[in-house]
C-alpha positions as CSV (number, residue, x, y, z in Angstrom):
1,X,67.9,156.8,57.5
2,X,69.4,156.5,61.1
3,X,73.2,156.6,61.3
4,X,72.6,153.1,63.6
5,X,70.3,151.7,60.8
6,X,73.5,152.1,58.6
7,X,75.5,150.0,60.6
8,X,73.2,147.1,61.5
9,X,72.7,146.5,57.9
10,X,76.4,145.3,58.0
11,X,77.7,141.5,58.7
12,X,79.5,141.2,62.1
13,X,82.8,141.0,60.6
14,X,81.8,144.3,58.5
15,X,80.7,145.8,61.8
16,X,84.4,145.0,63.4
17,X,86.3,146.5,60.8
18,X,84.4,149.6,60.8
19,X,84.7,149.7,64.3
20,X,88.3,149.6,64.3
21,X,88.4,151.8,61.5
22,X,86.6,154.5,63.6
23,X,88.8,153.7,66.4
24,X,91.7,154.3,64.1
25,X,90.5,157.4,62.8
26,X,88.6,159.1,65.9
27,X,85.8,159.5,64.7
28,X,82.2,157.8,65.0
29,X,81.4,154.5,62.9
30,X,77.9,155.7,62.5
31,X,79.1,158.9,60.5
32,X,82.0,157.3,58.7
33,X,79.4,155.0,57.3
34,X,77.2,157.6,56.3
35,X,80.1,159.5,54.8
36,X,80.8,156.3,52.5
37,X,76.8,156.3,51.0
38,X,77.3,159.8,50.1
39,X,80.6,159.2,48.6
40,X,79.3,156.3,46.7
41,X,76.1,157.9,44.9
42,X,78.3,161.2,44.2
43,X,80.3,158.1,42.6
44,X,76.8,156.8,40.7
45,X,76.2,159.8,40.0
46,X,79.2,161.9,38.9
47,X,81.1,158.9,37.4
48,X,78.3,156.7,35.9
49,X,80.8,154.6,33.3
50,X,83.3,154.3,36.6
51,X,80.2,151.2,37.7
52,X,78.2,148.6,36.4
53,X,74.9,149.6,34.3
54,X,72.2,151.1,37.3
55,X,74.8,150.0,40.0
56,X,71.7,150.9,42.8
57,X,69.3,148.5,41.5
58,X,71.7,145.4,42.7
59,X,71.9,147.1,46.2
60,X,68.4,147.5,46.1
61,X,67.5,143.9,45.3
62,X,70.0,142.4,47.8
63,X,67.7,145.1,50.8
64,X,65.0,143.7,50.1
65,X,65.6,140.0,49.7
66,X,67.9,140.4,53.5
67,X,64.1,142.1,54.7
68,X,62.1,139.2,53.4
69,X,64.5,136.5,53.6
């Protein structure tokens, strides 16, 4: 997946704040992001009782329905 595939699967407002969040910490949006999807499946997979029952399959649903909708 492209780092600028990552962020143009967010809502404009979620785009600003990770802007400004890069801006705070100096570093690129594009790899922040991509350091948060690692984080969260080490999460789903490390600390399974920490999230819902298949956590992924909700995030997967709401993909597809944005691509066909």
């Amino acid at each position: 997946m492209s780092d600028d595939l990552l962020l143009s699967r967010l809502s404009p407002a979620e785009r600003r704040a990770m802007e400004a969040l890069a801006v705070e910490a100096g570093f690129p949006a594009q790899e922040i992001a991509a350091e948060m999807v690692a984080a969260y499946l080490r999460l789903v997979l490390d600390a399974p009782r920490a999230l819902p029952d298949r956590p992924l399959l909700g995030l997967i649903r709401r993909a597809k329905a944005r691509r066909h909708g």
